[in-house]
Each structure stands twice: as structure tokens, then as C-alpha cells.
DRENTORKOL-3810 file (N, C-alpha, C; in nm, 4 decimals):
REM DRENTORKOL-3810
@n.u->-4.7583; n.v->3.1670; n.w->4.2647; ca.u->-4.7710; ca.v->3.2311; ca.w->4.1355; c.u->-4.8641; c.v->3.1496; c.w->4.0487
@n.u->-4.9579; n.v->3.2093; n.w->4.0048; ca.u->-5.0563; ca.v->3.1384; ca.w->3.9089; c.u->-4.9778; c.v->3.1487; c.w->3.7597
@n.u->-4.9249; n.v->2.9911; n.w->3.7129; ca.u->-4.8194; ca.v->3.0001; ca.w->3.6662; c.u->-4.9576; c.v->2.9887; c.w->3.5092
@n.u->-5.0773; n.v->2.9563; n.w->3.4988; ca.u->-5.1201; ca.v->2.9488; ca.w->3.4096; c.u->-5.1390; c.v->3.0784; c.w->3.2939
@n.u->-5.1118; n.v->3.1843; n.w->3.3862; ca.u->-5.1031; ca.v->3.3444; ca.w->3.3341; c.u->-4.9886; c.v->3.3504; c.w->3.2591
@n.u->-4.8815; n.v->3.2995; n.w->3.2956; ca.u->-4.7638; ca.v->3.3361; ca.w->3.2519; c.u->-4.7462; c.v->3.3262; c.w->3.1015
@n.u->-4.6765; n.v->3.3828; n.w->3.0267; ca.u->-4.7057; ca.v->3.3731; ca.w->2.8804; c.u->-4.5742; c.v->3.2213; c.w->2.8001
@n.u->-4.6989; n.v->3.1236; n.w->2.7257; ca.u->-4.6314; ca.v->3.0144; ca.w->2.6598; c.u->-4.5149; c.v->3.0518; c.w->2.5633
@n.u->-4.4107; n.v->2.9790; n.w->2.5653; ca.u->-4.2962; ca.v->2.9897; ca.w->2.4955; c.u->-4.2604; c.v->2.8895; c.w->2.4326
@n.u->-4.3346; n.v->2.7444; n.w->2.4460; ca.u->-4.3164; ca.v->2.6666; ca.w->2.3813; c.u->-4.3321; c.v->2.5146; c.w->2.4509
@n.u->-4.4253; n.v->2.4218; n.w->2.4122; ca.u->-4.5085; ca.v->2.3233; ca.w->2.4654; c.u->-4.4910; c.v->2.1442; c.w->2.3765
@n.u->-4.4290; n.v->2.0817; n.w->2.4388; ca.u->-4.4144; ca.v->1.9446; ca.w->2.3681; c.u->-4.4573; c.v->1.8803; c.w->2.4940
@n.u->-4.4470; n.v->1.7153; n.w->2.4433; ca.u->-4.5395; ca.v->1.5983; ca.w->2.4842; c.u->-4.4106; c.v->1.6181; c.w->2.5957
@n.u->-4.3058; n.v->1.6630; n.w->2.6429; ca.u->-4.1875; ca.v->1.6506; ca.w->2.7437; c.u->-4.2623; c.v->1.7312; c.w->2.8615
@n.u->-4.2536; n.v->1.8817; n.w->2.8051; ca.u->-4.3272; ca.v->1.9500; ca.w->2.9397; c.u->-4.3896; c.v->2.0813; c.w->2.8548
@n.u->-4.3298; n.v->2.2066; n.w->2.9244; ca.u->-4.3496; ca.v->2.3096; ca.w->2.8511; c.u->-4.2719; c.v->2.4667; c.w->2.8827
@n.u->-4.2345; n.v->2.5647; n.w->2.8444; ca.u->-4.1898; ca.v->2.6378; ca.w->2.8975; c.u->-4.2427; c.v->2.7939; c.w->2.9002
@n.u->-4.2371; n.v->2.8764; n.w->2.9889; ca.u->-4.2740; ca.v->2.9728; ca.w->3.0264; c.u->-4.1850; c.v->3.0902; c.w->3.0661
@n.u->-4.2758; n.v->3.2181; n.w->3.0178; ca.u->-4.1944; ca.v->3.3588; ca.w->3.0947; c.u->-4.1879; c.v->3.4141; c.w->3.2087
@n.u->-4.1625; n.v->3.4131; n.w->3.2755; ca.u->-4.1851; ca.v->3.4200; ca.w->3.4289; c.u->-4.1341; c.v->3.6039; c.w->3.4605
@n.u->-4.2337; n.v->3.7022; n.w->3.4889; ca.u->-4.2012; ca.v->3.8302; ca.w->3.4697; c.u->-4.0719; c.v->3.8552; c.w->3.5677
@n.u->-4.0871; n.v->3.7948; n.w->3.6425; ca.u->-3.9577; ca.v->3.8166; ca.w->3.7184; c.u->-3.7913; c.v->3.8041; c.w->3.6456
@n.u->-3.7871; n.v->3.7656; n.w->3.5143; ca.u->-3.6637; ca.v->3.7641; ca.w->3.4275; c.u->-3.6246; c.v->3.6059; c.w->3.4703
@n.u->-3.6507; n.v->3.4782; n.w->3.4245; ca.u->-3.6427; ca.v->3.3951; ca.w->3.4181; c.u->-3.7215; c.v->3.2523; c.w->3.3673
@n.u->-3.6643; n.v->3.1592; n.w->3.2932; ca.u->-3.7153; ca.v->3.0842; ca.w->3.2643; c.u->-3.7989; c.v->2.9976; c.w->3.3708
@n.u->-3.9035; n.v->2.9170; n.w->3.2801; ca.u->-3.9738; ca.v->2.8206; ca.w->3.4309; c.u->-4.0144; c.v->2.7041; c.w->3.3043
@n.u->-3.9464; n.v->2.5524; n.w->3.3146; ca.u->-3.9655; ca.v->2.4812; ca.w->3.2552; c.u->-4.0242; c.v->2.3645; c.w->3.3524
@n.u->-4.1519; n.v->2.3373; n.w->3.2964; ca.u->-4.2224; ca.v->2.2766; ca.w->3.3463; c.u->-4.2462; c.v->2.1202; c.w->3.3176
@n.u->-4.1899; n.v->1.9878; n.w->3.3330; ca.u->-4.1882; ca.v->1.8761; ca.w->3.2823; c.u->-4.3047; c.v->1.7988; c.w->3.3108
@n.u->-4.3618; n.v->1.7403; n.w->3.1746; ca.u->-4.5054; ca.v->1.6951; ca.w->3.1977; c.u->-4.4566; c.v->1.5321; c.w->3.2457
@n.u->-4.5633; n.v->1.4590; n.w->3.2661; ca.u->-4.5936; ca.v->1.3315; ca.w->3.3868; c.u->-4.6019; c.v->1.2651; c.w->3.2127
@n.u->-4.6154; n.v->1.2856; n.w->3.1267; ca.u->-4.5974; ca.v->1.1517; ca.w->3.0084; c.u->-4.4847; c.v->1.1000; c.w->2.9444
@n.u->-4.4647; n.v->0.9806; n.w->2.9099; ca.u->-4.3753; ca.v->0.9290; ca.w->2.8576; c.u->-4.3420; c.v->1.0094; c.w->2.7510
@n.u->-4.1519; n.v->1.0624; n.w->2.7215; ca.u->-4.1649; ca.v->1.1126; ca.w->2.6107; c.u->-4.0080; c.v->1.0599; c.w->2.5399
@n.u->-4.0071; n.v->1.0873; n.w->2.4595; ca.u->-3.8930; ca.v->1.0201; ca.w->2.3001; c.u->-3.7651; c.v->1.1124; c.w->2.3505
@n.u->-3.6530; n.v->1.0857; n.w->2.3345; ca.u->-3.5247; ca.v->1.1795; ca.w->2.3297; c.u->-3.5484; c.v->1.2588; c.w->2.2538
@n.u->-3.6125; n.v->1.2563; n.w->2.1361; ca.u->-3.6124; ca.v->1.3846; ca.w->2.0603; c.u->-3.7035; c.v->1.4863; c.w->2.0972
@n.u->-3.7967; n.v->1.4475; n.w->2.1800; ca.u->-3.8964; ca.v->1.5270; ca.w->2.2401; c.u->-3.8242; c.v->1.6142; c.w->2.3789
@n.u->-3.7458; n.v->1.5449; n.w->2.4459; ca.u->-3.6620; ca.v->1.5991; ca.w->2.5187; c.u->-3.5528; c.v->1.6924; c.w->2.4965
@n.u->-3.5054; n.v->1.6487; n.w->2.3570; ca.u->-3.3978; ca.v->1.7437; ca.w->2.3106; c.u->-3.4826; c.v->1.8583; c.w->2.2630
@n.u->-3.5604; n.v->1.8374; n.w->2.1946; ca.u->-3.6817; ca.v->1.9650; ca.w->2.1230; c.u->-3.6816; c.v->2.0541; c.w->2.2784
@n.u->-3.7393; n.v->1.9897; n.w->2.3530; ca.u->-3.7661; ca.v->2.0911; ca.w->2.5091; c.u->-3.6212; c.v->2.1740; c.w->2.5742
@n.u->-3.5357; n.v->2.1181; n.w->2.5696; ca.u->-3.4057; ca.v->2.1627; ca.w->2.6004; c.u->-3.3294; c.v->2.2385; c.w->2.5064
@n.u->-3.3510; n.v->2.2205; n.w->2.3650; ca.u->-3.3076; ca.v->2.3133; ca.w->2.2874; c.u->-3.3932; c.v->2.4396; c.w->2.2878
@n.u->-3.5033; n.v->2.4470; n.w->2.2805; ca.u->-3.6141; ca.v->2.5355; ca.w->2.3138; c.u->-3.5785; c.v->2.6404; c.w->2.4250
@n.u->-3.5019; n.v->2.5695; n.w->2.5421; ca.u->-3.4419; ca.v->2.6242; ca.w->2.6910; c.u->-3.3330; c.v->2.7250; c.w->2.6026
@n.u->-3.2584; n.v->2.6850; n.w->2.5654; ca.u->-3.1287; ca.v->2.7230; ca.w->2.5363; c.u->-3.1541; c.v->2.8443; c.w->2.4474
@n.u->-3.2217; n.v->2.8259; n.w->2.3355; ca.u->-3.3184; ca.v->3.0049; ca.w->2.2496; c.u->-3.3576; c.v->3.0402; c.w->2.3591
@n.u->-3.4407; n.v->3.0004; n.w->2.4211; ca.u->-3.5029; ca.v->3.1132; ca.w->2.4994; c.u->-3.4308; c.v->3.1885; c.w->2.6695
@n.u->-3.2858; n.v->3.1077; n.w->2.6660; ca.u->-3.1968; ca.v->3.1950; ca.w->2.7233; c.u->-3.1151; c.v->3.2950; c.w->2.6430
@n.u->-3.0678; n.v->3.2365; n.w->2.5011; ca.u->-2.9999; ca.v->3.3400; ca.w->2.4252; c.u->-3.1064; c.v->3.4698; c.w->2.3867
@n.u->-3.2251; n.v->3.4526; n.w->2.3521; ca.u->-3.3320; ca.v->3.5810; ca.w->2.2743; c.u->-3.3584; c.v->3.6584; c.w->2.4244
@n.u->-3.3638; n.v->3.6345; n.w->2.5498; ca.u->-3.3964; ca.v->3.7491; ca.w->2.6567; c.u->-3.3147; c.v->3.7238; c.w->2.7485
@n.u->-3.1761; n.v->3.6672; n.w->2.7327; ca.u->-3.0388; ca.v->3.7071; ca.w->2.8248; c.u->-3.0812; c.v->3.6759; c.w->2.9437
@n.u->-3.1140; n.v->3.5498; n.w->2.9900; ca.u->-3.1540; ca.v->3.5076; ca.w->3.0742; c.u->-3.0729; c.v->3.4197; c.w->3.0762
@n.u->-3.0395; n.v->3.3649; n.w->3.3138; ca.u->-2.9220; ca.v->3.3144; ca.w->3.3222; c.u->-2.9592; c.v->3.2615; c.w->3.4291
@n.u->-3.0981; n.v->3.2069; n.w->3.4410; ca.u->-3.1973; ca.v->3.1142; ca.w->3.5784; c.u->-3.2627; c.v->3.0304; c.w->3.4555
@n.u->-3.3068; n.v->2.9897; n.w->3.5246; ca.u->-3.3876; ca.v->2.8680; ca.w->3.4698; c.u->-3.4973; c.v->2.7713; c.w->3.6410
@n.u->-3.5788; n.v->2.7704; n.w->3.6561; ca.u->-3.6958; ca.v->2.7319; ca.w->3.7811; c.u->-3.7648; c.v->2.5769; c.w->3.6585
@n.u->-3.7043; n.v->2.4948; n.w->3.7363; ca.u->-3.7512; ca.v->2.3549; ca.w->3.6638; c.u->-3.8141; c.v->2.2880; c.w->3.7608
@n.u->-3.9540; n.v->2.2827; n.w->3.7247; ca.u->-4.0434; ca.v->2.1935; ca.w->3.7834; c.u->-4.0145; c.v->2.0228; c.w->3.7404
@n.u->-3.9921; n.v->1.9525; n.w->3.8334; ca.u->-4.0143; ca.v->1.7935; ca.w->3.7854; c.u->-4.0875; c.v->1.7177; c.w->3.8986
@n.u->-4.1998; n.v->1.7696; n.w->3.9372; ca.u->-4.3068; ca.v->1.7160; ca.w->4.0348; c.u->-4.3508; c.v->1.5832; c.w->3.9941
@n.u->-4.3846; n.v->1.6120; n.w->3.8220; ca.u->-4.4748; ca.v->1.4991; ca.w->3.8015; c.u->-4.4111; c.v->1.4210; c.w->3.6473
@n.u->-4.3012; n.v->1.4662; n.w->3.6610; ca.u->-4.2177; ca.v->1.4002; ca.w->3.5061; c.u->-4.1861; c.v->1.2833; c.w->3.5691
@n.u->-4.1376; n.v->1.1822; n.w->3.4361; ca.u->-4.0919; ca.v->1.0341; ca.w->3.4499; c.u->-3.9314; c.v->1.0557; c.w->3.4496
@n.u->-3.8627; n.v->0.9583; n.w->3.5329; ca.u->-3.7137; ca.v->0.9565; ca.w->3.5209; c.u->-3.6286; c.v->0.9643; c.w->3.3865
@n.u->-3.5366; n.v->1.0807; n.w->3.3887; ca.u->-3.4564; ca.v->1.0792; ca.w->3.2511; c.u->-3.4039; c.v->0.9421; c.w->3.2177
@n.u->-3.4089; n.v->0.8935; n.w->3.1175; ca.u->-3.3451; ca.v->0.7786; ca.w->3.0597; c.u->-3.2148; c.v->0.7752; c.w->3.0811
@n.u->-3.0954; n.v->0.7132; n.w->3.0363; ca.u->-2.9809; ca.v->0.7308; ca.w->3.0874; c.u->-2.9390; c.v->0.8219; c.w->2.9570
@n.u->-2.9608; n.v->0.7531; n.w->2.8443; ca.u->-2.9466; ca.v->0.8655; ca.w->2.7243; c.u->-2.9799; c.v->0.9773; c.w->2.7310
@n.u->-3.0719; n.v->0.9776; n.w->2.7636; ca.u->-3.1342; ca.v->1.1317; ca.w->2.8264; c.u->-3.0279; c.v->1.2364; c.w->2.8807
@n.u->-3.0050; n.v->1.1580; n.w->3.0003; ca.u->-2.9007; ca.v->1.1746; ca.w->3.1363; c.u->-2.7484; c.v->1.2188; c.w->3.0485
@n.u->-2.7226; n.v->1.1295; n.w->2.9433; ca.u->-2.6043; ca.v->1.1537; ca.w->2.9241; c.u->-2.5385; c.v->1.3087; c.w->2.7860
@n.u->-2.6462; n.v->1.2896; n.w->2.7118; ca.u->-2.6825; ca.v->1.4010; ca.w->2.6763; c.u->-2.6838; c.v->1.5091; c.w->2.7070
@n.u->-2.7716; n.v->1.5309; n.w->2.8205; ca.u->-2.8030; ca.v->1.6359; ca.w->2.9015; c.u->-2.6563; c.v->1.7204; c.w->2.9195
@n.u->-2.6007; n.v->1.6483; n.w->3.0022; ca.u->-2.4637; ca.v->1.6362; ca.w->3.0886; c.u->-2.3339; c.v->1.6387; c.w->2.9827
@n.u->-2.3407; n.v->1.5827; n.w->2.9012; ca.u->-2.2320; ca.v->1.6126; ca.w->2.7814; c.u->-2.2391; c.v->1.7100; c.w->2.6777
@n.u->-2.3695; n.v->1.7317; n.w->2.6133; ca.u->-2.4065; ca.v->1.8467; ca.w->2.5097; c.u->-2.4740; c.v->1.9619; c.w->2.5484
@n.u->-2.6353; n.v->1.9430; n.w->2.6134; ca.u->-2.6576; ca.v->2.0617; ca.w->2.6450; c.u->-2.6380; c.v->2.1583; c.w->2.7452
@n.u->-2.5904; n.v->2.0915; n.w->2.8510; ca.u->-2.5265; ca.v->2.1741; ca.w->2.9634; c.u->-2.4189; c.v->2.2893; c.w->2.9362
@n.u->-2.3010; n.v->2.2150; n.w->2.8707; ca.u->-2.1631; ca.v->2.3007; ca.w->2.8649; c.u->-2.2329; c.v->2.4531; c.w->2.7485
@n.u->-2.3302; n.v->2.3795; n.w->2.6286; ca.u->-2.3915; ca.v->2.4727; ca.w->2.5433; c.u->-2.4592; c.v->2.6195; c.w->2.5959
@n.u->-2.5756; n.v->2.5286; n.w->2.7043; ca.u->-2.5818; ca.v->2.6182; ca.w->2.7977; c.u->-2.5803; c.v->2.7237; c.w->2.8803
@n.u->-2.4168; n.v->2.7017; n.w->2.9045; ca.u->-2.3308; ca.v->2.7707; ca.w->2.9672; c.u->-2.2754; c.v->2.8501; c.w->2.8593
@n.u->-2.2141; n.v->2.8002; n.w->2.8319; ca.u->-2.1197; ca.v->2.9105; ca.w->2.6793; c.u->-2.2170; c.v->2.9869; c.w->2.6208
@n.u->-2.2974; n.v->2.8861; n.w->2.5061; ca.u->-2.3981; ca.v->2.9745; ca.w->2.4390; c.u->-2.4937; c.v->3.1155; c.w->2.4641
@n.u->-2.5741; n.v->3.0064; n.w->2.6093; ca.u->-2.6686; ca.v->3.0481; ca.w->2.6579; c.u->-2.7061; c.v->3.1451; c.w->2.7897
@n.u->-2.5462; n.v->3.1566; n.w->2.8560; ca.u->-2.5654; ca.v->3.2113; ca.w->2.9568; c.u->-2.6230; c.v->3.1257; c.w->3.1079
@n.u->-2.6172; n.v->3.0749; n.w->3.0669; ca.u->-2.7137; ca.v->2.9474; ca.w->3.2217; c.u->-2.5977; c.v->2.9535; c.w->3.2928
@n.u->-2.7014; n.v->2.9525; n.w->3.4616; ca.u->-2.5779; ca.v->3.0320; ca.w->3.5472; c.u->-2.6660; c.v->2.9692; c.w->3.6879
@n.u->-2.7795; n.v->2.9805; n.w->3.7277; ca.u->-2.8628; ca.v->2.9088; ca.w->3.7935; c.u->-2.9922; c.v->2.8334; c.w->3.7592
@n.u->-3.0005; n.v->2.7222; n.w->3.8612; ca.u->-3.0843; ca.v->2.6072; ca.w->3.7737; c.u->-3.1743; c.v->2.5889; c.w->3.9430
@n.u->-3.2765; n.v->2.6169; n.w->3.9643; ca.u->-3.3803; ca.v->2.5893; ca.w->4.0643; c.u->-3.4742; c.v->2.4857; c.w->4.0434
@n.u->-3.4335; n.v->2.3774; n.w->4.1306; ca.u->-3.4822; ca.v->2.2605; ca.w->4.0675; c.u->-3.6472; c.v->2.2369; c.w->4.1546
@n.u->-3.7505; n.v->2.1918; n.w->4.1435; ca.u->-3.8304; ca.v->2.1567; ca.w->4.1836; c.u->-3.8759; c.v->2.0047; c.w->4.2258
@n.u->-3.8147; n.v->1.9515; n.w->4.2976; ca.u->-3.7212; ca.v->1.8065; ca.w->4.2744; c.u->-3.9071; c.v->1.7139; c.w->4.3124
@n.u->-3.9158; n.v->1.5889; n.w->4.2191; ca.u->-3.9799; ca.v->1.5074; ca.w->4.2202; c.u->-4.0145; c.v->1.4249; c.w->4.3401
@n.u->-4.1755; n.v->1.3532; n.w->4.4223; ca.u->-4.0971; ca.v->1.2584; ca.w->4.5444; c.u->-4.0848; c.v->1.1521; c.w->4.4788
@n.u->-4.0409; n.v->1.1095; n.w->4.3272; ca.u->-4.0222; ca.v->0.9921; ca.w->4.2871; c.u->-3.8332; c.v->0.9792; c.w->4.3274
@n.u->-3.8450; n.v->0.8553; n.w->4.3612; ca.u->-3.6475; ca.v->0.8736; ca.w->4.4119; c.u->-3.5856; c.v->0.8185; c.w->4.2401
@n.u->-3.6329; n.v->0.7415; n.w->4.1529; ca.u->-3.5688; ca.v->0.7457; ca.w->4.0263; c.u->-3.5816; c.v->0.8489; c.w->3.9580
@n.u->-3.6234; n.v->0.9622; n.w->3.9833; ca.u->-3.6384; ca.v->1.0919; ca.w->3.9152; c.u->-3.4899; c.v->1.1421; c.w->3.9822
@n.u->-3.5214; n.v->1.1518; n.w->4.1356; ca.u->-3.4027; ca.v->1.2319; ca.w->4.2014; c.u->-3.2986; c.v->1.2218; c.w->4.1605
@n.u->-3.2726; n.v->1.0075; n.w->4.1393; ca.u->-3.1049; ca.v->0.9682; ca.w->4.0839; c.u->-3.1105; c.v->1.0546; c.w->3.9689
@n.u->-3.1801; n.v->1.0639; n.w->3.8731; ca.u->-3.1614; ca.v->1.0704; ca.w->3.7277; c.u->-3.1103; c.v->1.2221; c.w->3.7312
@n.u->-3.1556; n.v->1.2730; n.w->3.8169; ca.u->-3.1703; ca.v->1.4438; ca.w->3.7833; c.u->-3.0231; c.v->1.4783; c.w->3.9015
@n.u->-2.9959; n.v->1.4215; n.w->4.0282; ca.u->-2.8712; ca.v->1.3850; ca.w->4.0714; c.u->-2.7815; c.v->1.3889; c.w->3.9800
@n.u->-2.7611; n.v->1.2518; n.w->3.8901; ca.u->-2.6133; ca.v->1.2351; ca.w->3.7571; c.u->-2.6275; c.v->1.3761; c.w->3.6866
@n.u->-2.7191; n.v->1.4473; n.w->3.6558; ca.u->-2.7066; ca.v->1.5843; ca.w->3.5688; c.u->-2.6561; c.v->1.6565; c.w->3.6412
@n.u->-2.7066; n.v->1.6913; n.w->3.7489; ca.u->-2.6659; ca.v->1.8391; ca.w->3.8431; c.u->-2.5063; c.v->1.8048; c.w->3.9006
@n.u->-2.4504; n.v->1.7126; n.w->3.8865; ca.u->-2.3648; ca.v->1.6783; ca.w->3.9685; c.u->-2.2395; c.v->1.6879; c.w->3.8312
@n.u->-2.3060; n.v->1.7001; n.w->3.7158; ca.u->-2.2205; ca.v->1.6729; ca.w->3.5701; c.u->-2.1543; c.v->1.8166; c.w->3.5517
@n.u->-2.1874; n.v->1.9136; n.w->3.6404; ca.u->-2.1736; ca.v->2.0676; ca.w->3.6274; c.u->-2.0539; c.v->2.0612; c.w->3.6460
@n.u->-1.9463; n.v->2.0175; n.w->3.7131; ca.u->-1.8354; ca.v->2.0468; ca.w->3.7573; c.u->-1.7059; c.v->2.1343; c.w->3.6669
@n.u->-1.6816; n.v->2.1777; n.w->3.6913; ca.u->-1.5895; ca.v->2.2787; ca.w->3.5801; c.u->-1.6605; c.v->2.3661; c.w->3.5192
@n.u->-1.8260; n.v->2.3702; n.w->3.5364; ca.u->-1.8596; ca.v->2.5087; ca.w->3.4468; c.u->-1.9113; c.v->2.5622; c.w->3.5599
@n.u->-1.9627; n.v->2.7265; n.w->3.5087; ca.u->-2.0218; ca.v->2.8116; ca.w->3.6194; c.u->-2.1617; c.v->2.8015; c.w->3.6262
@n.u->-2.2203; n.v->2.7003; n.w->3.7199; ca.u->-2.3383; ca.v->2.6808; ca.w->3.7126; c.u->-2.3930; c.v->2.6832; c.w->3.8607
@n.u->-2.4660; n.v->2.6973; n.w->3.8719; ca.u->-2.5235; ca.v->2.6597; ca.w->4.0635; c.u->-2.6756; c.v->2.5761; c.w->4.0051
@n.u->-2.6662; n.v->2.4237; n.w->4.0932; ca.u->-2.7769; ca.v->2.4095; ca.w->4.0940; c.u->-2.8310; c.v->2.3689; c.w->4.2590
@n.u->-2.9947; n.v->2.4105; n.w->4.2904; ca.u->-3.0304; ca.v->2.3945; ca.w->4.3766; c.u->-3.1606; c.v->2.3402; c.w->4.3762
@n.u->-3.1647; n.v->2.2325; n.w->4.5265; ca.u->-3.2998; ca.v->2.1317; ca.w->4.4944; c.u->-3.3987; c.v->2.2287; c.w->4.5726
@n.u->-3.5320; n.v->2.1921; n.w->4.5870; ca.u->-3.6280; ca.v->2.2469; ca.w->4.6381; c.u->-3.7691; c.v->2.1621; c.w->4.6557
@n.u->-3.8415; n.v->2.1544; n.w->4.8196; ca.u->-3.9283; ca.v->2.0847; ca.w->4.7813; c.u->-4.0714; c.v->2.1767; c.w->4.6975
@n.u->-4.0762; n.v->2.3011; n.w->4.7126; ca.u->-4.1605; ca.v->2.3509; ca.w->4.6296; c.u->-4.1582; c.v->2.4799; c.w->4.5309
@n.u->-4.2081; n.v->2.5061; n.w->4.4628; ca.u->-4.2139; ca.v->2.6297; ca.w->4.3796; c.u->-4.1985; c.v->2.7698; c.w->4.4478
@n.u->-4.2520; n.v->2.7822; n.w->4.5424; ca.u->-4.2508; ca.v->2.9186; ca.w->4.6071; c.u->-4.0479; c.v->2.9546; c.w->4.6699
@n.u->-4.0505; n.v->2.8296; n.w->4.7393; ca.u->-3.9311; ca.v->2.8106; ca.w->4.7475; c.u->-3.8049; c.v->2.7988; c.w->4.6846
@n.u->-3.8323; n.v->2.7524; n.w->4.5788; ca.u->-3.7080; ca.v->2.7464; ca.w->4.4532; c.u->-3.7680; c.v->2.9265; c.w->4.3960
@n.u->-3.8281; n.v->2.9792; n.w->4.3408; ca.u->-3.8472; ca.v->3.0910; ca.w->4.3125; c.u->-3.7441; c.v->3.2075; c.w->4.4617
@n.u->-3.8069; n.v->3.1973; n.w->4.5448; ca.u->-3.7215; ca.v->3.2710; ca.w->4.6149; c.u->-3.5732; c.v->3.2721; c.w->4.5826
@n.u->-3.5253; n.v->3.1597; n.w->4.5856; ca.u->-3.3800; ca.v->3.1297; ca.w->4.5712; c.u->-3.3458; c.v->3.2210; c.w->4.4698
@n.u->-3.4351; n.v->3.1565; n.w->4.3433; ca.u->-3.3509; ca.v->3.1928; ca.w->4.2286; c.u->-3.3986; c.v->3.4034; c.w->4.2289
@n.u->-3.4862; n.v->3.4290; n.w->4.2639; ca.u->-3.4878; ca.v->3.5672; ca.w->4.2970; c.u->-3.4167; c.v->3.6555; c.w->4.3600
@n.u->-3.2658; n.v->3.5797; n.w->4.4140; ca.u->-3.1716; ca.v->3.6220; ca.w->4.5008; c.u->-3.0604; c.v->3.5896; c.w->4.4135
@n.u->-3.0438; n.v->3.5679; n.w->4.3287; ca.u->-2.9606; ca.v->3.5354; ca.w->4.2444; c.u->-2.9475; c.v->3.6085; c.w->4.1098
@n.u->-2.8192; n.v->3.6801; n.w->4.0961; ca.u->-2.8006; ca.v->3.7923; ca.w->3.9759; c.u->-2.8308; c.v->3.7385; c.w->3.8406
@n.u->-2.9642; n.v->3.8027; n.w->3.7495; ca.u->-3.0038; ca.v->3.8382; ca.w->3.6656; c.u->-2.9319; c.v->3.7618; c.w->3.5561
END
């Protein structure tokens, strides 16, 4: 998918996110160092743009992002996840997993923080592949 077509939804120094016509989010994490608040800005951003088009996937690229901080990590996993879920509807998470292995741990402690909510997450080594998945997976 020539993801450069796809229409912008909202772009910080973290990554950026996109509409993906297929009815799902595609958050894309950029390769620069970025601030917790730049991270929370990107993840709150996720969370509107599951509540405004009832969307309940999410296709997260982290090819070329730097490892979540642990603050990051803990955040993630304590506030915006469960929000997420309740608020937002998040229901599958298609991960595009990094070959950095401190990316993997970092993004590991999150996906693994799901427990008790209704979430599925799944790794993937590429885009075409995590897209399939999440294309098999109810709306």
C-alpha cells in the first residue's frame, strides 16, 4: 500500500497517523528522539481518532522508532491502554515490530500490560502482513 496517499490525521516529532481506507488506523512511529509529551500528543491523537470514525484496529509501524522509555512504557500500559479500550473502542493492535531488540522489550512490557481488557495484540515482520491480519478482524 502506498501509504503516502493515504490521508494525514495528524503528524508530531513521535511519528504520524493515517486513514487507511480499509476502516483502520495506521500509526506510523518516526526514527527521532521524542519528549513524553510528544508521545502522549501521538497517542492521544490515536484515541480521537478511534472515538470520531468508530474504529477498533489500529496497524502500528515501529520499523524505525527509538525504544519507549520506561515512562513511556508505563503510561502507555496504565492510562492509555485501559482509555483505549473503554473510551475508544481499541480491540486490535497490528504491530509492525522493529529489528531493534530494545524496541521489541519496550513494546513486549505494553502488549503484555493488556491482560484483563479486550484487546488482541499481534507482532509482524512486515506491513503487508500485519494489514492482512488486521483485515480479518471485525471492524
Amino acid at each position: 500500500m502506498n501509504q503516502t496517499a493515504l490521508p494525514l490525521l495528524f503528524e508530531n516529532t513521535a511519528g504520524q497517523l493515517q486513514a487507511d481506507p480499509a476502516g483502520f488506523l495506521r500509526a506510523t512511529w518516526g526514527p527521532r528522539r521524542r519528549t513524553l509529551a510528544e508521545t502522549q500528543a501521538l497517542f492521544n491523537q490515536m484515541l480521537r481518532c478511534l472515538q470520531q470514525h468508530g474504529w477498533g484496529r489500529i496497524l502500528i509501524n515501529q520499523l524505525t522508532m527509538p525504544p519507549f522509555s520506561p515512562t513511556e512504557q508505563q503510561w502507555i500500559a496504565q492510562h492509555w491502554l485501559p482509555r483505549a479500550v473503554t473510551e475508544g473502542g481499541y480491540r486490535y493492535g497490528a504491530v509492525v515490530v522493529s529489528p531493534d531488540v530494545l524496541v521489541r522489550l519496550a513494546t513486549a512490557f505494553v502488549t503484555t500490560s493488556v491482560q484483563g481488557l479486550p484487546l488482541t495484540y499481534r507482532s509482524f515482520d512486515t506491513d503487508a502482513a500485519a494489514t492482512a491480519w488486521l483485515a480479518q478482524q471485525p471492524a
